[in-house]
ZADO-1210 file (C-alpha; in nm, 4 decimals, padded with zeros to 6 digits):
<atoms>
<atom x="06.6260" y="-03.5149" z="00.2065" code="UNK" pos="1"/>
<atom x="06.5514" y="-03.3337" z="00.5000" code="UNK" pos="2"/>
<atom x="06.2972" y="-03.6389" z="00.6065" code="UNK" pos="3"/>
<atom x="06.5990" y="-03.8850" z="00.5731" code="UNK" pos="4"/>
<atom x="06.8229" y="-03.6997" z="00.7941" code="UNK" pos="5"/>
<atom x="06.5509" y="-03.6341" z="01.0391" code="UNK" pos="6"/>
<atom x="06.4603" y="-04.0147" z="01.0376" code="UNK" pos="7"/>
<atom x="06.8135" y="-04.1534" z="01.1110" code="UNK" pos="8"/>
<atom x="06.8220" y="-03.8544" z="01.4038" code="UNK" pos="9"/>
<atom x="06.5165" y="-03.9959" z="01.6088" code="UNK" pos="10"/>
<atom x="06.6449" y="-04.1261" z="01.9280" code="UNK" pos="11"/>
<atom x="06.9101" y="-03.9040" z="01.9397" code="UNK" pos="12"/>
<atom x="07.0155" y="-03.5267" z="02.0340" code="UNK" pos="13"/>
<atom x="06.9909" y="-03.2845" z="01.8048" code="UNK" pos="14"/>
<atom x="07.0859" y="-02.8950" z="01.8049" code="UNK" pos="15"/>
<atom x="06.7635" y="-02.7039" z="01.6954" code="UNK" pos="16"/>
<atom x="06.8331" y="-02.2953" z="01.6562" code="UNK" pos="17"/>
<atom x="06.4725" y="-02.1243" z="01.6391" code="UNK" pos="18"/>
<atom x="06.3677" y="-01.7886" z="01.4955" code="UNK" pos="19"/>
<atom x="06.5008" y="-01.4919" z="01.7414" code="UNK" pos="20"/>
<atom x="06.8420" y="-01.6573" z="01.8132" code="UNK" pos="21"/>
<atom x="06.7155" y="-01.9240" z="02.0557" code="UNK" pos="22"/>
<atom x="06.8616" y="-02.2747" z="02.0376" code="UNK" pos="23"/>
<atom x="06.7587" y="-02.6072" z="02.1708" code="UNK" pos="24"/>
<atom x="06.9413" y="-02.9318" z="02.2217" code="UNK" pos="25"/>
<atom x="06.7617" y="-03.2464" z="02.3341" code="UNK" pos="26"/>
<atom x="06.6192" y="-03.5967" z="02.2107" code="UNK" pos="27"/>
<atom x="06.3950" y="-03.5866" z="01.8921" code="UNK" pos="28"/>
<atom x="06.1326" y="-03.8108" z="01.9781" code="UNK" pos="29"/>
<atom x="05.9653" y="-03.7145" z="01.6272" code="UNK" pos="30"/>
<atom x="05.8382" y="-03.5056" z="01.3273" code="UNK" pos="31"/>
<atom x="05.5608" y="-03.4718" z="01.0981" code="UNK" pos="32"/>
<atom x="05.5657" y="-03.3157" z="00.7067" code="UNK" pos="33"/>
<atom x="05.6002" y="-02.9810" z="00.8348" code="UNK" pos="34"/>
<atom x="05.9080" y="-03.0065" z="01.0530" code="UNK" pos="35"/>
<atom x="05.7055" y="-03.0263" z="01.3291" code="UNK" pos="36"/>
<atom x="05.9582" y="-03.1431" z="01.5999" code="UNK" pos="37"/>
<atom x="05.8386" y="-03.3208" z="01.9383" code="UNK" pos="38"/>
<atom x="06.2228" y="-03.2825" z="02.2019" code="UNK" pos="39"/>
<atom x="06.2447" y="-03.4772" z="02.5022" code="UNK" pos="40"/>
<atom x="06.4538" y="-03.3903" z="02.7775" code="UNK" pos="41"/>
<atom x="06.5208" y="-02.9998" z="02.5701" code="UNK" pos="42"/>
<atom x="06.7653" y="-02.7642" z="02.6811" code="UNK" pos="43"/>
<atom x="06.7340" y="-02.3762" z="02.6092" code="UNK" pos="44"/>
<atom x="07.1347" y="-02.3479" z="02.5272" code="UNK" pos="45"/>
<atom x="07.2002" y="-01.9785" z="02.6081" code="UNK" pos="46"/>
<atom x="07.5503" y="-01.7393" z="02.5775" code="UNK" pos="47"/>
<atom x="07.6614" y="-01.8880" z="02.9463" code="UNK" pos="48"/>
<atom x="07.7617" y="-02.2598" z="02.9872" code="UNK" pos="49"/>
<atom x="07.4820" y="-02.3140" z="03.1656" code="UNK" pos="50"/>
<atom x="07.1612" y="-02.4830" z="03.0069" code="UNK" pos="51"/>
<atom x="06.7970" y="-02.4301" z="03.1151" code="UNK" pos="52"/>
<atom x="06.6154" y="-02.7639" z="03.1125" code="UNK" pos="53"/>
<atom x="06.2806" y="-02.7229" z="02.9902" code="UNK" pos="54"/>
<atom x="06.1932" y="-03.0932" z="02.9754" code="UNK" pos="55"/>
<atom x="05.9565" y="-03.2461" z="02.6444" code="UNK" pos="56"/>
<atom x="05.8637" y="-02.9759" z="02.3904" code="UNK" pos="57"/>
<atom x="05.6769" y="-02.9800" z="02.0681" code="UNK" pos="58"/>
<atom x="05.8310" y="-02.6721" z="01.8496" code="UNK" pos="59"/>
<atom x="05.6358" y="-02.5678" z="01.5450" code="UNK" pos="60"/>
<atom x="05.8401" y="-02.5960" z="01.2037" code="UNK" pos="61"/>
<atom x="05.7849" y="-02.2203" z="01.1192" code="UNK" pos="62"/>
<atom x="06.0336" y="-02.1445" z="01.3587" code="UNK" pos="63"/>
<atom x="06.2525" y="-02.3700" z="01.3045" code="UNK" pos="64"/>
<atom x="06.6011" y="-02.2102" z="01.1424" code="UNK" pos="65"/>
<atom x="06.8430" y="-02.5115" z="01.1392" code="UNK" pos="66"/>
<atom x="06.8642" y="-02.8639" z="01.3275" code="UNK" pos="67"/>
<atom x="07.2222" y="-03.0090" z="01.3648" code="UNK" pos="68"/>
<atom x="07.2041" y="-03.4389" z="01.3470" code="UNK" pos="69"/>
<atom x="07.4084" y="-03.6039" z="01.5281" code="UNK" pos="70"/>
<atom x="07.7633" y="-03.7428" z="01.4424" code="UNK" pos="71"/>
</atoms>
């Protein structure tokens, strides 16, 4: 299921929260079997409304807690 979701969600932001409270939004460019995640254009989304660009990012699934899909 988790493939599915992930597959309609390429092209688009998603919200990833990451082990140690740390949460990303950007464009999921793509993702292998292990929730491997490649973000473009990621933002570290902290406590203040500000956003720290980090730019393309490949997290490893391990620390991957939760990723939001789109609307």
């Amino acid at each position: 299921m988790i493939i599915e979701v992930l597959e309609r969600s390429l092209g688009k932001t998603v919200l990833v929260k990451l082990r140690g409270g740390k949460s990303l939004r950007g464009i999921l460019e793509g993702f292998d079997q292990h929730v491997n995640l490649v973000i473009r254009d990621a933002e570290c989304i902290g406590d203040s409304d500000e956003a720290e660009k980090i730019g393309t990012i490949i997290l490893r699934g391990d620390n991957v807690v939760m990723i939001s899909p789109p609307p």
